[in-house]
N, CA, C and O atoms as CSV, one atom per row, in Angstrom:
chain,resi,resn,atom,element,x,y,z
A,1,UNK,N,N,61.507,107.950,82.815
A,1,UNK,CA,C,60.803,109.064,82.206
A,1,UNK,C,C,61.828,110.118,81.772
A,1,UNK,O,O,62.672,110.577,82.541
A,2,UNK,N,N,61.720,110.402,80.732
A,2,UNK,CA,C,62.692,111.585,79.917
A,2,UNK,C,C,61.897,113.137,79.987
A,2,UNK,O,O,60.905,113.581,79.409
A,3,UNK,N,N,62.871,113.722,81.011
A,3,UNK,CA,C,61.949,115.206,80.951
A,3,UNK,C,C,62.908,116.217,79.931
A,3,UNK,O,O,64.113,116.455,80.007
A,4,UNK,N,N,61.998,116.657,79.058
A,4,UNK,CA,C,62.791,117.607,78.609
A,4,UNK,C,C,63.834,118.782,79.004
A,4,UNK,O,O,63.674,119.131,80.173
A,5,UNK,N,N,64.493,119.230,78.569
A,5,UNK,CA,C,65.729,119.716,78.844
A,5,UNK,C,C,65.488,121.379,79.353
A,5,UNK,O,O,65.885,122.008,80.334
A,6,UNK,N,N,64.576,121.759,78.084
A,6,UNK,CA,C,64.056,123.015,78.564
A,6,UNK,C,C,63.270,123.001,79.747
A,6,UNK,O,O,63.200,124.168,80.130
A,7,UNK,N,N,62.556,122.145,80.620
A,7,UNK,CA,C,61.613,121.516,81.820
A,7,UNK,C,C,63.046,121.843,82.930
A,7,UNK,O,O,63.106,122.684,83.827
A,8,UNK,N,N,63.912,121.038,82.569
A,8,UNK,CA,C,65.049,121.090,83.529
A,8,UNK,C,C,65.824,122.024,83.930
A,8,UNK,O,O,66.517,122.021,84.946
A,9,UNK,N,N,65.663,123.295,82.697
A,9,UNK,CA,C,66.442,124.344,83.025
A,9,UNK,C,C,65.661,125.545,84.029
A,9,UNK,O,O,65.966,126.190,85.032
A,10,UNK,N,N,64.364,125.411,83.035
A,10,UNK,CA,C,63.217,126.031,83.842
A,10,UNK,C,C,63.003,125.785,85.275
A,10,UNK,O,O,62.542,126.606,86.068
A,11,UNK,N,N,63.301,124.828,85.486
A,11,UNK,CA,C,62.837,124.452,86.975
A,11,UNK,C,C,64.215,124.877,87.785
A,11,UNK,O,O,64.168,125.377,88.909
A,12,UNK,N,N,65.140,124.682,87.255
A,12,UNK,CA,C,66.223,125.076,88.540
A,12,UNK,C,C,66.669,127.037,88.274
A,12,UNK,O,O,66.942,127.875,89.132
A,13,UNK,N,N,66.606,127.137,87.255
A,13,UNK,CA,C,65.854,128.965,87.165
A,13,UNK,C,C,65.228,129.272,88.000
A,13,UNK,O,O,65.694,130.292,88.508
A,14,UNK,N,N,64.307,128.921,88.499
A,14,UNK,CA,C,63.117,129.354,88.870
A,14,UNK,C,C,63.530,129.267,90.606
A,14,UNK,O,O,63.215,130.113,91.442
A,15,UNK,N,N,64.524,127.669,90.924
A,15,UNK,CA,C,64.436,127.159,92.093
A,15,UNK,C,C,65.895,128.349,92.244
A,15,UNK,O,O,65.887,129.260,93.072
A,16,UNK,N,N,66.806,128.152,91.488
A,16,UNK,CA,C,67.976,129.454,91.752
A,16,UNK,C,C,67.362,130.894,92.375
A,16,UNK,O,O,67.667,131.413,93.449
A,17,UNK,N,N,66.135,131.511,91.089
A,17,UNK,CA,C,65.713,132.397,91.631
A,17,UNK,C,C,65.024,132.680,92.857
A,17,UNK,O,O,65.045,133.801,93.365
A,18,UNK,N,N,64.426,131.723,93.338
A,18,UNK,CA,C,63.552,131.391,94.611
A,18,UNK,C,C,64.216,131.377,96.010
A,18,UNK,O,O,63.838,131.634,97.153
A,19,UNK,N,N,65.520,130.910,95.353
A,19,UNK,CA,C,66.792,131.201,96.779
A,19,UNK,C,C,67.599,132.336,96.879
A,19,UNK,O,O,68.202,132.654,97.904
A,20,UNK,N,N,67.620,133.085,95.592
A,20,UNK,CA,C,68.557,134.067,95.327
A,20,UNK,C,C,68.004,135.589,95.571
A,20,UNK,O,O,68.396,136.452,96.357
A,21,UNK,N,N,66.939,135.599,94.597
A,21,UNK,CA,C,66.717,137.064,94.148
A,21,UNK,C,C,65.148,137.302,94.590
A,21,UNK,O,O,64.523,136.245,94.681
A,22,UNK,N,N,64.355,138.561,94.896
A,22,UNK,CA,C,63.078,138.585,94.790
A,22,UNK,C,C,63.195,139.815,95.278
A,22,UNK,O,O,64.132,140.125,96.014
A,23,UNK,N,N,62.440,140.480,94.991
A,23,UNK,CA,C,61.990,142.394,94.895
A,23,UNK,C,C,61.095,142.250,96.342
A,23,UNK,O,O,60.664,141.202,96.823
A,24,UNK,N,N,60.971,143.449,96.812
A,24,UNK,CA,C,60.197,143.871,97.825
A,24,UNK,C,C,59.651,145.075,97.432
A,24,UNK,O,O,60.436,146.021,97.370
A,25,UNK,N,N,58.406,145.282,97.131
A,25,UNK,CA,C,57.757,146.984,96.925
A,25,UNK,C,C,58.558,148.224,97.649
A,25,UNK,O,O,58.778,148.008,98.841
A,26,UNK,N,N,58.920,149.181,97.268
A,26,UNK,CA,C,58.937,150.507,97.718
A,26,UNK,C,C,60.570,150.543,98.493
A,26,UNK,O,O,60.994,151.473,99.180
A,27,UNK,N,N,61.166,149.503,98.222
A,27,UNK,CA,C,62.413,149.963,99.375
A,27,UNK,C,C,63.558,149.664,98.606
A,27,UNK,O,O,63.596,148.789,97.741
A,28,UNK,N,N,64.690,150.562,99.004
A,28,UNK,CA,C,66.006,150.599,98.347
A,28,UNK,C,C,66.921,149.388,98.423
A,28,UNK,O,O,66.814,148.692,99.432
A,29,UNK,N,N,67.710,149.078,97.597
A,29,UNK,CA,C,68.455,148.367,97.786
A,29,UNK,C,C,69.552,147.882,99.395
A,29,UNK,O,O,70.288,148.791,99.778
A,30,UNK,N,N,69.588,146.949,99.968
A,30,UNK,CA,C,70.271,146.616,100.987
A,30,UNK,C,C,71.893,147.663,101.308
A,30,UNK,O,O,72.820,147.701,100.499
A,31,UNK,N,N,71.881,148.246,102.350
A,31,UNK,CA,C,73.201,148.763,102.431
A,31,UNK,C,C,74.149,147.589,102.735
A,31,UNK,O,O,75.309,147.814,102.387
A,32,UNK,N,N,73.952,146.513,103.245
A,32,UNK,CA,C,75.373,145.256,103.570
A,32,UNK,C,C,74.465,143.960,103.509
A,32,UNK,O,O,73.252,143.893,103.309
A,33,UNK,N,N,75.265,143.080,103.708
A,33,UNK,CA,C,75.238,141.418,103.739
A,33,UNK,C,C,75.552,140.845,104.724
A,33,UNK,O,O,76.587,140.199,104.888
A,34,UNK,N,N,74.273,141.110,105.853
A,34,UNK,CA,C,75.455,140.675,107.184
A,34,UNK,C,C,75.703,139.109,107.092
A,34,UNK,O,O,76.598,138.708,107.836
A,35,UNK,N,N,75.032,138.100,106.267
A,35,UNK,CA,C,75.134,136.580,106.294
A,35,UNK,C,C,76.348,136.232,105.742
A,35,UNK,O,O,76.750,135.082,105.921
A,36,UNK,N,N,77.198,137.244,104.916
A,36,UNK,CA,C,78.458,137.205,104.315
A,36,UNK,C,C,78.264,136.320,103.164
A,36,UNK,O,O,79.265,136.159,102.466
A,37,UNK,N,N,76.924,135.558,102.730
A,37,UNK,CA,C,76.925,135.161,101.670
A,37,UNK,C,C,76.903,135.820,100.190
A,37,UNK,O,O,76.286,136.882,100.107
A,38,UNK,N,N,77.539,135.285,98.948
A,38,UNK,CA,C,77.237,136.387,97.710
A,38,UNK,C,C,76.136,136.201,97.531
A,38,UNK,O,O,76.039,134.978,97.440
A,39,UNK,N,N,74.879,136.776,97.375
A,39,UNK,CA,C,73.357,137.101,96.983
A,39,UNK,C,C,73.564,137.268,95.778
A,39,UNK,O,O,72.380,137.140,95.466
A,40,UNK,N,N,74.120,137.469,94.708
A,40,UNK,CA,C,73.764,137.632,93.906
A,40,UNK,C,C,74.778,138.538,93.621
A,40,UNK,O,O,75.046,138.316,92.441
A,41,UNK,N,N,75.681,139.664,94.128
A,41,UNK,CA,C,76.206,140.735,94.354
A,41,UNK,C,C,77.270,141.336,93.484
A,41,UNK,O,O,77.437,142.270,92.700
A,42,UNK,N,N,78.140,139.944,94.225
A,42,UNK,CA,C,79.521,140.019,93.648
A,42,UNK,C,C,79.828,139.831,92.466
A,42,UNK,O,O,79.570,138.695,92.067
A,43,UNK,N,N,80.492,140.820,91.415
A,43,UNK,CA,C,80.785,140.368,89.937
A,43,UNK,C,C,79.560,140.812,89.289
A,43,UNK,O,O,79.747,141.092,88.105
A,44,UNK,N,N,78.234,140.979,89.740
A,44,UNK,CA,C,77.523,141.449,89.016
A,44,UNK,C,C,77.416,142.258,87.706
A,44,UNK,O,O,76.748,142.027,86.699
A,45,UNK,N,N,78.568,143.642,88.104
A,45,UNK,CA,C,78.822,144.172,86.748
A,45,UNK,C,C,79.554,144.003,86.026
A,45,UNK,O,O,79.535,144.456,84.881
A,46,UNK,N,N,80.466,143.243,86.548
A,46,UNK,CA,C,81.264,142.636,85.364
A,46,UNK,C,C,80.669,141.644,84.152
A,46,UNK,O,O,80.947,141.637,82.952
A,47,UNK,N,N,79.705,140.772,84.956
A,47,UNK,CA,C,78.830,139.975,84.229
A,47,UNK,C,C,77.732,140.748,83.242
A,47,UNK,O,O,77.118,140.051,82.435
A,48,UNK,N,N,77.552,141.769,83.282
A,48,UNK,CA,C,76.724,142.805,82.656
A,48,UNK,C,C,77.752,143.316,81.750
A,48,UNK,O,O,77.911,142.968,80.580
A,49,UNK,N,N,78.330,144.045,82.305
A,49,UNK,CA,C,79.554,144.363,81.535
A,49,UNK,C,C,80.132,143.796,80.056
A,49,UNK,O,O,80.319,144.257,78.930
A,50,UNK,N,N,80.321,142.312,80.865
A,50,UNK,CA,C,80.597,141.630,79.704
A,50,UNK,C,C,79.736,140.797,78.420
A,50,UNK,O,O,80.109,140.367,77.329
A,51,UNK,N,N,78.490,140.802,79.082
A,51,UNK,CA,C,77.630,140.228,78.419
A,51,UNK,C,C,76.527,141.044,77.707
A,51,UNK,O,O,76.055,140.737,76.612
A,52,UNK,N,N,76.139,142.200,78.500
A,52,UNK,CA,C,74.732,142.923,78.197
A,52,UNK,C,C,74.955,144.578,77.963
A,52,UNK,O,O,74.038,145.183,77.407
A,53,UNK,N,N,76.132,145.303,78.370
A,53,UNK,CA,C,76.315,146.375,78.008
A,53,UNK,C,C,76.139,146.568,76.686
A,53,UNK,O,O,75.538,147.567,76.289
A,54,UNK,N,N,76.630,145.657,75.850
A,54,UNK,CA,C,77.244,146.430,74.442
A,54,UNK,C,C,75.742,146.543,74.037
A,54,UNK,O,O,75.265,147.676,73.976
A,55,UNK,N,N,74.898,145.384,73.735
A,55,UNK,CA,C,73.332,146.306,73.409
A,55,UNK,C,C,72.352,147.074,74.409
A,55,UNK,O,O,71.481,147.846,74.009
A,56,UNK,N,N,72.536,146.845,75.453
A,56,UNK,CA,C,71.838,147.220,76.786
A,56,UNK,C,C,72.054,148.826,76.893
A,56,UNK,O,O,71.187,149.695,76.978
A,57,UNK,N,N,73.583,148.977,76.861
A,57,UNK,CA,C,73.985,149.879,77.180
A,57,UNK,C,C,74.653,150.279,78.498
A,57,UNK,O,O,74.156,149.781,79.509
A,58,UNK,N,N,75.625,151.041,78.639
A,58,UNK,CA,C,76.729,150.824,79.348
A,58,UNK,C,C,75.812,150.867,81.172
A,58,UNK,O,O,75.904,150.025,82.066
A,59,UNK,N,N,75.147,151.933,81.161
A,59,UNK,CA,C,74.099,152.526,82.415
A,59,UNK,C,C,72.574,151.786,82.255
A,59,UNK,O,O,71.631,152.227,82.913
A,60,UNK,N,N,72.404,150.671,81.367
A,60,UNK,CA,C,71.047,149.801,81.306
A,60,UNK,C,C,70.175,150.995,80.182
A,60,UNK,O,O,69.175,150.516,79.647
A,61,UNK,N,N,70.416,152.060,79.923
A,61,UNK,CA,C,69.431,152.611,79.197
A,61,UNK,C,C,69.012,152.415,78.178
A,61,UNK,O,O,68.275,153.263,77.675
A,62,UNK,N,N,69.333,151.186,77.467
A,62,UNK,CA,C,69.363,150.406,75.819
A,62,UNK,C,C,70.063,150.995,74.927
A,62,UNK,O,O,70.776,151.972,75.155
A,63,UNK,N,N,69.941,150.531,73.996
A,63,UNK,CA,C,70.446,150.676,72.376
A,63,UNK,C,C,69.828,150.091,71.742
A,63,UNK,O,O,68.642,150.243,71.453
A,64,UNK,N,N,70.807,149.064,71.324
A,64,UNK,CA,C,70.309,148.049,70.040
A,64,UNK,C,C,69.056,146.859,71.055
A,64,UNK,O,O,68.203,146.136,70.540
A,65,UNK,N,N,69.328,147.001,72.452
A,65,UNK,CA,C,68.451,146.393,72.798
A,65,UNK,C,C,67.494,146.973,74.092
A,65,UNK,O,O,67.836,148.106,74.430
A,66,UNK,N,N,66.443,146.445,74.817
A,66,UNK,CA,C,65.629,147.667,75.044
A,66,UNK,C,C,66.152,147.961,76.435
A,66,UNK,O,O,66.743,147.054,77.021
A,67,UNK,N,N,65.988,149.197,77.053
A,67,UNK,CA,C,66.610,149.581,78.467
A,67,UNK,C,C,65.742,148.376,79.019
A,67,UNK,O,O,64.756,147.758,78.617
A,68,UNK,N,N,66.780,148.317,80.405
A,68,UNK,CA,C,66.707,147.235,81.450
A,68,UNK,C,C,66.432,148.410,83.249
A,68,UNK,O,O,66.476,148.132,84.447
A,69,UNK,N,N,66.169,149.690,82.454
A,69,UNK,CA,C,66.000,150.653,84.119
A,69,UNK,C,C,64.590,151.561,83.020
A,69,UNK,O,O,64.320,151.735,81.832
A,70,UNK,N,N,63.933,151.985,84.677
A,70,UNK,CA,C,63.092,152.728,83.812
A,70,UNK,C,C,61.769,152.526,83.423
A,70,UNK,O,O,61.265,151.412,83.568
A,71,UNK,N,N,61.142,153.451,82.950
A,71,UNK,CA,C,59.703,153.191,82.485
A,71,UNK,C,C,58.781,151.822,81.513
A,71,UNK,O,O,57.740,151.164,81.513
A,72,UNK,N,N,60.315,152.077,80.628
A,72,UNK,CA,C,59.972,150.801,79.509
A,72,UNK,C,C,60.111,149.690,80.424
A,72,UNK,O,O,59.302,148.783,80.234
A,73,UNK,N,N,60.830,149.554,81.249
A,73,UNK,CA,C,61.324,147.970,81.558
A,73,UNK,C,C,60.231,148.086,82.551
A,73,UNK,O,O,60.021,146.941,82.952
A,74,UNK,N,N,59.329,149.028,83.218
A,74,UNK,CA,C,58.359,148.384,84.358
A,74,UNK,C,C,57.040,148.158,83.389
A,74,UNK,O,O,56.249,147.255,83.662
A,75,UNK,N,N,56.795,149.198,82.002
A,75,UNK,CA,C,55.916,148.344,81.762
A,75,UNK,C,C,55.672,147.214,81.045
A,75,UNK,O,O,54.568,147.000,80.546
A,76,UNK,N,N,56.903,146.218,80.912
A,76,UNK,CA,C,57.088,145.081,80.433
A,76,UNK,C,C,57.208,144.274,81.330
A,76,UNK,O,O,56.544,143.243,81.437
A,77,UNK,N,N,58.240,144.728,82.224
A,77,UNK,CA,C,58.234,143.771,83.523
A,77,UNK,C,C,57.733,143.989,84.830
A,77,UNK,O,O,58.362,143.494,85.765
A,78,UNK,N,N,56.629,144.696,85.074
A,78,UNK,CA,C,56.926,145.043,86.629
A,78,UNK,C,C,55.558,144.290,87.100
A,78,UNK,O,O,55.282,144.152,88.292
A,79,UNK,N,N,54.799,143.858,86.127
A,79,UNK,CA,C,53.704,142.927,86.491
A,79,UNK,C,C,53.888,141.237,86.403
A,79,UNK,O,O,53.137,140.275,86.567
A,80,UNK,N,N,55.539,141.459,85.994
A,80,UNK,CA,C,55.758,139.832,85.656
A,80,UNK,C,C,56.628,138.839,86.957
A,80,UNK,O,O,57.298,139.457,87.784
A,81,UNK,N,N,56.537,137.277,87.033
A,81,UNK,CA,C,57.308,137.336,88.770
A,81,UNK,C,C,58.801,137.204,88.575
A,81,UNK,O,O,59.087,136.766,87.460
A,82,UNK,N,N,59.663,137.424,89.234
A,82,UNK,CA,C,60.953,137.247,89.261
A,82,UNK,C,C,61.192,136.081,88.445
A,82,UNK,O,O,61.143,136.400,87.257
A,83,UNK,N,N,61.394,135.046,88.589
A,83,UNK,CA,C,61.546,133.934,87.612
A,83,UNK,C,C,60.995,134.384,85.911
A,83,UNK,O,O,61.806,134.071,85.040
A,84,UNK,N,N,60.308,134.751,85.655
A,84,UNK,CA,C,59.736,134.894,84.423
A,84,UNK,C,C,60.939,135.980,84.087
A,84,UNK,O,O,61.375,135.618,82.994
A,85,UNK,N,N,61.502,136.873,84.423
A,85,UNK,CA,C,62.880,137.406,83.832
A,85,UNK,C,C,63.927,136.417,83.789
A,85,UNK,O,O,64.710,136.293,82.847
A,86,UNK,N,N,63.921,135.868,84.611
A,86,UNK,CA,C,65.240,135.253,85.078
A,86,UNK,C,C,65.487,133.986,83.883
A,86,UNK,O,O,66.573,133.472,83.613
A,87,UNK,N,N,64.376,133.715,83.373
A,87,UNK,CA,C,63.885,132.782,82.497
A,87,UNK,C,C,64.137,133.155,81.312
A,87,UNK,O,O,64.520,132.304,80.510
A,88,UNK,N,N,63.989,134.481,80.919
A,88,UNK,CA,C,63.899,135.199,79.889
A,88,UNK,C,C,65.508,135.357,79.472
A,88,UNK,O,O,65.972,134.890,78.432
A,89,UNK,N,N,66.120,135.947,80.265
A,89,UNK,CA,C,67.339,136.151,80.237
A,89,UNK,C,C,68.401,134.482,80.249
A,89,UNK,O,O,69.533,134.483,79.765
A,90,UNK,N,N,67.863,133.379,80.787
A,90,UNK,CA,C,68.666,131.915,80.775
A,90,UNK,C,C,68.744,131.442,79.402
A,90,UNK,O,O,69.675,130.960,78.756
A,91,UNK,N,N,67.218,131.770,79.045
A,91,UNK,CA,C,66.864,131.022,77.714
A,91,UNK,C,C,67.431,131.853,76.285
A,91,UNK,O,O,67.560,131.447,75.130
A,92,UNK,N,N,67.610,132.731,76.695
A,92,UNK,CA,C,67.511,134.243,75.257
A,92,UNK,C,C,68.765,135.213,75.251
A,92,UNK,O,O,69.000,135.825,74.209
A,93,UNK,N,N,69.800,135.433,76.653
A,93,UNK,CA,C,70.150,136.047,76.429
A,93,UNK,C,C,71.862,135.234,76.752
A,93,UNK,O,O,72.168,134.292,77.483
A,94,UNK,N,N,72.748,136.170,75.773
A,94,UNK,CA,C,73.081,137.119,75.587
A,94,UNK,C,C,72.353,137.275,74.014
A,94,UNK,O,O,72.086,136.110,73.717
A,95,UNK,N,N,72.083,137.819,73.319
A,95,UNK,CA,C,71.522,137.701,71.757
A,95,UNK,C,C,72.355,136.963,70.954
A,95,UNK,O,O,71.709,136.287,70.153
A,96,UNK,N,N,73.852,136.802,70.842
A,96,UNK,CA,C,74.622,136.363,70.012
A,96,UNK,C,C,75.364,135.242,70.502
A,96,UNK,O,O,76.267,134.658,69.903
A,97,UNK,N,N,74.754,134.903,72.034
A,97,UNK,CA,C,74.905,133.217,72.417
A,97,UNK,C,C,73.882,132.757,73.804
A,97,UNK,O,O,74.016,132.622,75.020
A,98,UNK,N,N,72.823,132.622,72.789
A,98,UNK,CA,C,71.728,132.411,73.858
A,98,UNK,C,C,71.952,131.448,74.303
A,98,UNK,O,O,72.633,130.566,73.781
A,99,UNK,N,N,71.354,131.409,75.512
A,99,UNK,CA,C,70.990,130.060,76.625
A,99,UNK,C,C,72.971,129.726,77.414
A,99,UNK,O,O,73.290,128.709,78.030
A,100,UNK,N,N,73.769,130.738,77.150
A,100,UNK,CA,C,75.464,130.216,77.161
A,100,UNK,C,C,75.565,131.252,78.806
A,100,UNK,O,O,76.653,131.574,79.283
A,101,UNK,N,N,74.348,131.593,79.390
A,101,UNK,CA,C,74.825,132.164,80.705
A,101,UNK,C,C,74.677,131.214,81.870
A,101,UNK,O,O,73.528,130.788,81.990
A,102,UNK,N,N,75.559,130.771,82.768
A,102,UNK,CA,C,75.397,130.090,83.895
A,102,UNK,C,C,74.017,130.738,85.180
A,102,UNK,O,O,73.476,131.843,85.198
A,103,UNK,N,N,73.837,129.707,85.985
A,103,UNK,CA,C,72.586,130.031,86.839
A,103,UNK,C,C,73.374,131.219,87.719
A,103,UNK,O,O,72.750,132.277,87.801
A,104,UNK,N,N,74.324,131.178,88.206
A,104,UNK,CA,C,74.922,131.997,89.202
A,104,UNK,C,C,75.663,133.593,87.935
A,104,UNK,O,O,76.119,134.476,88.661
A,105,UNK,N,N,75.771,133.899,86.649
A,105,UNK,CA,C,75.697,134.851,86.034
A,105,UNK,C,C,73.743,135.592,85.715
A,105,UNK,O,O,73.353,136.749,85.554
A,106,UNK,N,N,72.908,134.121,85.751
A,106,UNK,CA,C,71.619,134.905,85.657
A,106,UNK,C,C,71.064,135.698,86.802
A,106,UNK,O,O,70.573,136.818,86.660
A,107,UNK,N,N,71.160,135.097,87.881
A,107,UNK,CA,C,71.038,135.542,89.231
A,107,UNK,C,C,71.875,136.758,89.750
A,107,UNK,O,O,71.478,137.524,90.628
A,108,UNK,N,N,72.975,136.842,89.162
A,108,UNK,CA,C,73.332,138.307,89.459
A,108,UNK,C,C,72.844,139.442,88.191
A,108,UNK,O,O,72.793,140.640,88.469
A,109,UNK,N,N,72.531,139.000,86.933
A,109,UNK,CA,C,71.804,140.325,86.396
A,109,UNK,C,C,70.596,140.241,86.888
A,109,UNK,O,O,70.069,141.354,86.880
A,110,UNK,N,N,69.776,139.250,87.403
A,110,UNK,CA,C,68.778,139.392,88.230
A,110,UNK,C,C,68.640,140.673,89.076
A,110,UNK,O,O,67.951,141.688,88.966
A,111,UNK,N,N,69.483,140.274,89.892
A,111,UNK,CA,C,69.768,141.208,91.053
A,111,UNK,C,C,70.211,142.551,90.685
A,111,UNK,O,O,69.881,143.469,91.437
A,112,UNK,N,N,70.990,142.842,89.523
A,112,UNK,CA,C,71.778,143.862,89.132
A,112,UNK,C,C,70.540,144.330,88.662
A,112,UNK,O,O,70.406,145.425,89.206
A,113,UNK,N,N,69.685,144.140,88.045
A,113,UNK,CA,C,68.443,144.682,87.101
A,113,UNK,C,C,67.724,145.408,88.373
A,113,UNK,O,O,67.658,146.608,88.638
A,114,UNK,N,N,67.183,144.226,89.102
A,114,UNK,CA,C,66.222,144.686,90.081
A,114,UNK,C,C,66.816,145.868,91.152
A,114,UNK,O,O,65.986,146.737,91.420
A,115,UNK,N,N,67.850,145.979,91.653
A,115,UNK,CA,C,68.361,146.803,92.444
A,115,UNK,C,C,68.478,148.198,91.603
A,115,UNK,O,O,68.177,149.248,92.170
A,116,UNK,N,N,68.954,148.201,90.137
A,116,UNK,CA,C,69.289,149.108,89.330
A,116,UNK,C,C,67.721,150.138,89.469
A,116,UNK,O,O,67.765,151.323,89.801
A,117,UNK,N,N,66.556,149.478,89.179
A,117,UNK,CA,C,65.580,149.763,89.432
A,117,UNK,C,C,64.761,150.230,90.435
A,117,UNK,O,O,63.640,150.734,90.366
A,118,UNK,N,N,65.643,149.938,91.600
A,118,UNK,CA,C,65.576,150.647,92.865
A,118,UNK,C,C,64.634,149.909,93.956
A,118,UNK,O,O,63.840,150.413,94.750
A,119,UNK,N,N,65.042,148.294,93.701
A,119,UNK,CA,C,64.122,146.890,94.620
A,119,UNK,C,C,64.912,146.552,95.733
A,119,UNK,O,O,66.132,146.476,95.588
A,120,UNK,N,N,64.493,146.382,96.603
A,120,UNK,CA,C,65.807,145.488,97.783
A,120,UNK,C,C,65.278,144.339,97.052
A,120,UNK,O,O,64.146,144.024,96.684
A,121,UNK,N,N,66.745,143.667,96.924
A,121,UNK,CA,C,67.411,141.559,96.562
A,121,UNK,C,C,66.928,141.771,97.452
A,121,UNK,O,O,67.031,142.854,98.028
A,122,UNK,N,N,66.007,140.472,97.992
A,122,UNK,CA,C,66.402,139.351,99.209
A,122,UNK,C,C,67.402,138.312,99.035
A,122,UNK,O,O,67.587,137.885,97.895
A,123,UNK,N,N,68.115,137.814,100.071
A,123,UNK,CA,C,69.164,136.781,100.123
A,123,UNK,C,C,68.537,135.456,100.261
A,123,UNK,O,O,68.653,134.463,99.543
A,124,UNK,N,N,67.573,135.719,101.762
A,124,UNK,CA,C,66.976,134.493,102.232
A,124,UNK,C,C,66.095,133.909,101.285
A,124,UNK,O,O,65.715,134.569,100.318
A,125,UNK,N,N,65.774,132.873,101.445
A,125,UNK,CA,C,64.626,132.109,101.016
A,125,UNK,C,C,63.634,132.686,101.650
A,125,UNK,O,O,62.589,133.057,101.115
A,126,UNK,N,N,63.940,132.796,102.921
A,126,UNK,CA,C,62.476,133.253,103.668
A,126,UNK,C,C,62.184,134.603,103.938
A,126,UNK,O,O,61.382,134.974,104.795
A,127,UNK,N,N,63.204,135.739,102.789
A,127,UNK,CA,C,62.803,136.894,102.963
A,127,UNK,C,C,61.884,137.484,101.589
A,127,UNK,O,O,61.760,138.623,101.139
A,128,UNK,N,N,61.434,136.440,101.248
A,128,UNK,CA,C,60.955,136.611,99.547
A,128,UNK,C,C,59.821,136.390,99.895
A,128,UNK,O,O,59.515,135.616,100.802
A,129,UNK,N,N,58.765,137.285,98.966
A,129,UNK,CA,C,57.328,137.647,99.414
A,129,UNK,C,C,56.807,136.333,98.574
A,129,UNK,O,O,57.613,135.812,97.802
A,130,UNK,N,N,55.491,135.781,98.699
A,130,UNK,CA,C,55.053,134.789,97.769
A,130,UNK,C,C,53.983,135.316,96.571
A,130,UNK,O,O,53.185,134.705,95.860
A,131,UNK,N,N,54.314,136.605,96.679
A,131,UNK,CA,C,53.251,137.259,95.112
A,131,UNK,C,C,54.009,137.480,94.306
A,131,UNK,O,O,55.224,137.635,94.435
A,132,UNK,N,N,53.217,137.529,93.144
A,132,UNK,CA,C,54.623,138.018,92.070
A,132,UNK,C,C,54.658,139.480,92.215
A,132,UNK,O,O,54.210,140.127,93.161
A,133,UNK,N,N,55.394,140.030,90.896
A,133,UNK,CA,C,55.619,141.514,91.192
A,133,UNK,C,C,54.623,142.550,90.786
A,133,UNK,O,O,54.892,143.742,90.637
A,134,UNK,N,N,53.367,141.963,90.606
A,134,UNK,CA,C,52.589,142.961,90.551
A,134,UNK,C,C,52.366,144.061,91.397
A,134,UNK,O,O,52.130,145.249,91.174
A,135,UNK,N,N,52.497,143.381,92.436
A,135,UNK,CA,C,52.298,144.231,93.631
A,135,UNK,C,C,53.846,145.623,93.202
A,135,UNK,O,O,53.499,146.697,93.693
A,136,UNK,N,N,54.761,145.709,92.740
A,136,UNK,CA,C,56.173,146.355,92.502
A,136,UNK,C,C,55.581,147.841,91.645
A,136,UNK,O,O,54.751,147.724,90.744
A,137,UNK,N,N,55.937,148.729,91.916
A,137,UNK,CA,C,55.798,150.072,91.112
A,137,UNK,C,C,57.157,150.407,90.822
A,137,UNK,O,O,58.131,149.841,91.320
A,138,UNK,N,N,57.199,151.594,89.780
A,138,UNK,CA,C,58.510,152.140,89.626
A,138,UNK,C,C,58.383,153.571,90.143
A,138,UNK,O,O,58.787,154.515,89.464
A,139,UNK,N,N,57.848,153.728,91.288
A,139,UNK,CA,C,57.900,155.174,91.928
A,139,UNK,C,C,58.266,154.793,92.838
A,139,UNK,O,O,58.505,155.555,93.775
């Protein structure tokens, strides 16, 4: 059986994000890592940096493309689940070489987005809630 390619990317997106990244309502970002594993963490802004600043903007507030902190970005994303960004960003971004970011560069703007926004990452698998982010506000 031949599964399509986009099927294949989708699914380990989704399974990356499921181990990596996931928001928790109302609480700040993690002060340490006591598992010493990278969550998502390390290099993060460099990977932003290099990929998403120049339209994003240097602090996420947009330009040529739309802010990634903020009002606009919760009411586009804050009802949508972690994977459905993470997806968004595998398949689409950078604009001028889509689909050219690795799972371990999506997973840290994952994380870089969501924390920027003021979410605790989870690391664990088993510290990730099983709703999507509706339940997530930006207050």
């Amino acid at each position: 059986m031949v599964v399509p390619r986009c099927l294949l990317v989708a699914a380990m997106c989704v399974g990356l994000v499921a181990s990596v990244c996931a928001s928790t309502p109302g609480s700040s970002p993690p002060e340490s890592n006591p598992s010493g594993r990278d969550c998502g963490t390390e290099g993060r802004q460099q990977v932003y940096d290099r990929h998403c600043a120049s339209c994003h903007g240097t602090t996420m507030e947009g330009g040529r493309g739309p802010a990634l902190v903020g009002a606009s970005f919760w009411e586009r994303w804050g009802s949508q689940p972690t994977a459905k960004l993470a997806s968004k960003i595998r398949m689409t971004m950078p604009a001028d070489d889509p689909g050219s970011l690795d799972s371990s560069q999506v997973a840290k703007l994952v994380n870089l987005i969501l924390t920027a926004n003021g979410q605790r990452v989870a690391c664990a698998a088993s510290e990730m809630p099983n709703s999507p982010r509706s339940e997530v506000s930006n207050e």
